[in-house]
C-alpha positions as CSV (number, residue, x, y, z in Angstrom):
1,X,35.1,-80.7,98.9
2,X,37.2,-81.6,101.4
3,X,40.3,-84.2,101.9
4,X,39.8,-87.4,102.3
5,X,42.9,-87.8,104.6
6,X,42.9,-87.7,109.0
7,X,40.3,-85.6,110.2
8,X,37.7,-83.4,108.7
9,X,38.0,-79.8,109.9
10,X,34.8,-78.5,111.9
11,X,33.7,-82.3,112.7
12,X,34.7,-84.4,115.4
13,X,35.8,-87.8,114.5
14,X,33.6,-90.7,115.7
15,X,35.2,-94.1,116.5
16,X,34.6,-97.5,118.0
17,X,36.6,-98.7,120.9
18,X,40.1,-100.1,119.5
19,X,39.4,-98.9,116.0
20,X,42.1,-95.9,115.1
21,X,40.1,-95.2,112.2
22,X,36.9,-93.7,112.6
23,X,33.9,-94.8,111.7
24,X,32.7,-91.4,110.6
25,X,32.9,-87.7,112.2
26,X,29.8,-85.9,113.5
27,X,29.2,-82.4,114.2
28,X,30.1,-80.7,117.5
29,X,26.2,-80.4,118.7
30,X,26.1,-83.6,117.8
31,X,29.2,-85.1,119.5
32,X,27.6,-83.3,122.6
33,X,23.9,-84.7,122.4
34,X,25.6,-88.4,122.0
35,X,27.8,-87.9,124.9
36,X,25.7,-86.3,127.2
37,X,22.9,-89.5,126.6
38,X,26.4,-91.7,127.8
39,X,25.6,-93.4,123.9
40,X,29.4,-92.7,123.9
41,X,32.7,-90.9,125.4
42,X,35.1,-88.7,124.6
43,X,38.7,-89.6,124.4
44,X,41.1,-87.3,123.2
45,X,39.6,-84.8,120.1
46,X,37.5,-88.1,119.3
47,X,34.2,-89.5,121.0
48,X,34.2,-93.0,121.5
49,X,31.8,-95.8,120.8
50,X,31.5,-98.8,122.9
51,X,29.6,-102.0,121.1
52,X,28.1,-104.1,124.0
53,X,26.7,-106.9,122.3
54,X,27.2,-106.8,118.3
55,X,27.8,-102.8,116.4
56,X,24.8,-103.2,114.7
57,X,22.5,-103.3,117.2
58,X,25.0,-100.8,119.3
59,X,24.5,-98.4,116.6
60,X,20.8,-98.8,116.2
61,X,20.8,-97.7,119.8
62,X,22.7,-94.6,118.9
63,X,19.9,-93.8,116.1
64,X,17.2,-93.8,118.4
65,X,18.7,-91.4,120.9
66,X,19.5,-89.0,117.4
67,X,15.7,-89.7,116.7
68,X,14.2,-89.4,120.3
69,X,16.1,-85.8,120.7
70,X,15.1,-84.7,116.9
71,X,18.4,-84.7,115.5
72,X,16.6,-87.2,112.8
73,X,13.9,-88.2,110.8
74,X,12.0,-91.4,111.4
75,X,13.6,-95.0,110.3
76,X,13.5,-95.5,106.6
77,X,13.5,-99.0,106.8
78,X,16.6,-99.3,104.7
79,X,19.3,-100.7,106.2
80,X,22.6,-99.4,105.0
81,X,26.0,-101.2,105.1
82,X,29.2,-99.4,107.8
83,X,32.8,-99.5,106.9
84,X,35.5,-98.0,107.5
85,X,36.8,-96.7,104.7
86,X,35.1,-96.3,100.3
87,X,34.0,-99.5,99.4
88,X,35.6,-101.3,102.3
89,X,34.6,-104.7,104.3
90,X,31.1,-103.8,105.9
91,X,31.4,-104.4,109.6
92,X,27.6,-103.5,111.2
93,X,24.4,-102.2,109.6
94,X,22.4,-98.7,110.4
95,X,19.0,-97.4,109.3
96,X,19.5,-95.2,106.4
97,X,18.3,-92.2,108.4
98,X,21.3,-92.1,110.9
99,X,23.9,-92.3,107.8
100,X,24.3,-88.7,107.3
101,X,24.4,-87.1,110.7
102,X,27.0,-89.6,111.9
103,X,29.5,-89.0,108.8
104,X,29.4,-92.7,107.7
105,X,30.7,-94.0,104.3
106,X,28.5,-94.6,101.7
107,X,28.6,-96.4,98.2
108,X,26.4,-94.0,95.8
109,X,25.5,-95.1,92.0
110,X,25.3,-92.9,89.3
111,X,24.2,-93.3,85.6
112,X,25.1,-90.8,83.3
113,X,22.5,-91.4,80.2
114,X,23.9,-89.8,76.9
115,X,22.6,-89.4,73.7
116,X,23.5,-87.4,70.4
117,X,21.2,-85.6,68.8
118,X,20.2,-85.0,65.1
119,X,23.1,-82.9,64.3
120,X,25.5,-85.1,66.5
121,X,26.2,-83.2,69.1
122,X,26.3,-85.1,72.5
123,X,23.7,-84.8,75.3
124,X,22.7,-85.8,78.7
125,X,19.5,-86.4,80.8
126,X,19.7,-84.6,84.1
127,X,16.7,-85.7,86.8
128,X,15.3,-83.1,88.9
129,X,15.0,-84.1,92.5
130,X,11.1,-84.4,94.0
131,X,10.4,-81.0,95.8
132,X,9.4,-83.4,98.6
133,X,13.0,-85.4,98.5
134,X,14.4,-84.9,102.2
135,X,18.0,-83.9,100.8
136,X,18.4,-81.4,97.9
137,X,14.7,-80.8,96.8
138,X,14.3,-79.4,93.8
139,X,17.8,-80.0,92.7
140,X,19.5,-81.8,89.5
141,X,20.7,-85.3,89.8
142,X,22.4,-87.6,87.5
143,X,19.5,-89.6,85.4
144,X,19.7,-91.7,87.7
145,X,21.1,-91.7,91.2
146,X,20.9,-93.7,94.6
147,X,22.6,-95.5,97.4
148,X,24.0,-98.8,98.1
149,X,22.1,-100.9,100.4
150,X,22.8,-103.6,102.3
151,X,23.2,-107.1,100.6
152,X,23.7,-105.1,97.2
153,X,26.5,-105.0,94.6
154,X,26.6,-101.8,92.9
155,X,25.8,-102.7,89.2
156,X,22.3,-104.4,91.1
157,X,22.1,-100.9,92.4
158,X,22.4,-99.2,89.3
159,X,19.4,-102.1,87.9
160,X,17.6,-101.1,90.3
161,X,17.4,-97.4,90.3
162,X,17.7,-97.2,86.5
163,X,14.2,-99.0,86.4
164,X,12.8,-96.8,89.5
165,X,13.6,-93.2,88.5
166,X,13.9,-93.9,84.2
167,X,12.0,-96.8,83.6
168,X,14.8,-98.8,81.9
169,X,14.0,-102.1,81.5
170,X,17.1,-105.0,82.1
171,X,18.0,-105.9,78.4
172,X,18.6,-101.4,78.2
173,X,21.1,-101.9,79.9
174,X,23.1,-103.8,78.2
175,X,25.3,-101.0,77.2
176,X,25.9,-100.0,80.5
177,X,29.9,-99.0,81.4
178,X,31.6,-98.5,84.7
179,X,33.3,-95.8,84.3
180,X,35.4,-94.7,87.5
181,X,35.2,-94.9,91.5
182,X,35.3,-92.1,93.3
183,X,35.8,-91.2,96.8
184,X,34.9,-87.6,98.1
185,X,33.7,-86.1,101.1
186,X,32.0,-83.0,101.5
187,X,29.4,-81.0,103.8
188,X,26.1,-80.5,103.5
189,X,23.1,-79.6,106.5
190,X,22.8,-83.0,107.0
191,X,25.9,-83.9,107.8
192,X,29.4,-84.9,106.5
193,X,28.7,-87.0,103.2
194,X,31.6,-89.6,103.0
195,X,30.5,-91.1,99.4
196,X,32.1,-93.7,97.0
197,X,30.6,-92.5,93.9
198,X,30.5,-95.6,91.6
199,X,29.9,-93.8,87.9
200,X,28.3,-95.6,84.6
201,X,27.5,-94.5,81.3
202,X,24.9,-95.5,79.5
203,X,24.2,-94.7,75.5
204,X,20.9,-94.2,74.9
205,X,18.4,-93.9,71.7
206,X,17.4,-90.5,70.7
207,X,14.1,-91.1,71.3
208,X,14.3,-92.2,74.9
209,X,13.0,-90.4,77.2
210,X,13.0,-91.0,81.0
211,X,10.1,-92.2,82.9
212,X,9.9,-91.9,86.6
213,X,8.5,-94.9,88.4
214,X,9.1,-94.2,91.8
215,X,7.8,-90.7,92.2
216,X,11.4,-89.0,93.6
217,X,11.4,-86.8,90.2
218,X,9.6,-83.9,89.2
219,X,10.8,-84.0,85.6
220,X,13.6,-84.7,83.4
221,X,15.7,-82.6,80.8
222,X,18.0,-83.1,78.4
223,X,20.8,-80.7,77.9
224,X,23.7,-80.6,75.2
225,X,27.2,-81.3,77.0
226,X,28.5,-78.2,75.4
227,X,25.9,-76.4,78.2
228,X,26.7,-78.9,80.6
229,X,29.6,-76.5,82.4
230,X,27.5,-73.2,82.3
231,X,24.7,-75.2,84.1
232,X,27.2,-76.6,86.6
233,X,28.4,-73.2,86.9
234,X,25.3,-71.6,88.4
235,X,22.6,-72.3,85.2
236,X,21.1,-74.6,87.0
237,X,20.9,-76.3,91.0
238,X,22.9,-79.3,91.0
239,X,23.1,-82.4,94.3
240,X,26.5,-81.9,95.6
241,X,27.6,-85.6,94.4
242,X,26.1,-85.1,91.5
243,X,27.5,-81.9,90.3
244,X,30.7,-83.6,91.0
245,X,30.3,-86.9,88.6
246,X,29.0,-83.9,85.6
247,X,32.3,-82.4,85.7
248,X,34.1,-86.0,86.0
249,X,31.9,-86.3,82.4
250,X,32.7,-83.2,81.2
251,X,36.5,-83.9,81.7
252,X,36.3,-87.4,79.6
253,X,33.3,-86.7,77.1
254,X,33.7,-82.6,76.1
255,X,35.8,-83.2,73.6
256,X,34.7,-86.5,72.2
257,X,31.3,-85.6,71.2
């Protein structure tokens, strides 16, 4: 994972004309593709975007280039909020497919669901990705897991995906607890993932188990928290972001259960 300070080694940062801060940081091919369509400039280490009517619809024109020379998928149709920093003012909107290439922040949600079983002991639900998924297929989430879109706070984010990928109805959650936010950035092959991991807990029945709605998991497991760091530590194929908020529950819950 790397530091969330200045600029990210191996990226270039990617700004828009007058901002200091960048907007995100893109790859060198990348950085290339975009200047040689004239989407942007360079200036300095940086390359440099120039909004000519609002940023939205500036950046939207810097997706279709990506798309038109295969550096993307498609358009997802879910418009995702730009700012300038974790959890900061959103100042333009971009298709959801573009976010990752061009090293944008994004606001992530994350429930945790815990249980004890019969003999006490505490547990969690893990959700295996959808071999299918476009990032990470085949790899353990959080119970449930998913972005921040536009127009969205995140505990209607963590509403919605709790009924989506567990099949928890409102009055579940209830018990639900913000736990922590957390900025991290780290690399993956999409892109650099700038991520404000917003992180709940939930306290479910023994008997519950999760039900997919939405068809993004294969299946579900449960696994004791006391197996929780041999899994993360090679047991089992973990989502970068999520591996990272079941250590963050390791740290607090270990030695409480």
């Amino acid at each position: 994972m790397s530091s969330l300070a200045g600029t990210q080694p191996g990226y270039v940062p990617f700004r828009v004309t007058q901002s200091a801060e960048p907007l995100g940081h893109v790859s060198d091919d990348v950085a290339d593709l975009l200047v040689r369509a004239g989407s942007v400039s360079r200036s300095g280490s940086a390359i440099v975007l120039e909004p000519h009517d609002n940023l939205t619809l500036t950046l939207d024109h810097v997706r279709q280039v990506l798309f038109q020379e295969a550096a993307i998928g498609p358009p997802r149709g879910e418009a995702m909020p730009v700012t300038l920093g974790p959890g900061g003012k959103e100042v333009a909107r971009i298709d959801r497919s573009a976010l990752r290439v061009l090293g944008l922040w994004a606001t992530k949600v994350h429930i945790n669901g815990l249980i004890r079983d019969a003999a006490g002991e505490g547990a969690v639900w893990l959700s295996r990705r959808a071999a299918s998924a476009a990032a990470a297929p085949g790899s353990f989430d959080t119970m449930v897991a998913g972005g921040l879109a536009c127009g969205q706070t995140p505990l209607e984010t963590a509403r919605k995906e709790a009924w989506e990928e567990a099949g928890l109805m409102p009055e579940a959650l209830d018990a639900l607890r913000m736990v922590t936010r957390m900025p991290v950035v780290y690399a993956s092959d999409q892109g650099l993932h700038q991520e404000l991991l917003v992180i709940y807990d939930l306290d479910l029945p023994p008997g519950f188990t999760p039900r997919c709605i939405d068809g993004e998991i294969d299946e579900t497991v449960c696994i004791p928290l006391s197996r929780l760091g041999q899994a993360l530590d090679g047991g089992m194929a973990f989502k970068t972001s999520s591996a990272l908020v079941c250590r963050e529950l390791l740290a607090r819950y270990v030695s409480e259960f």
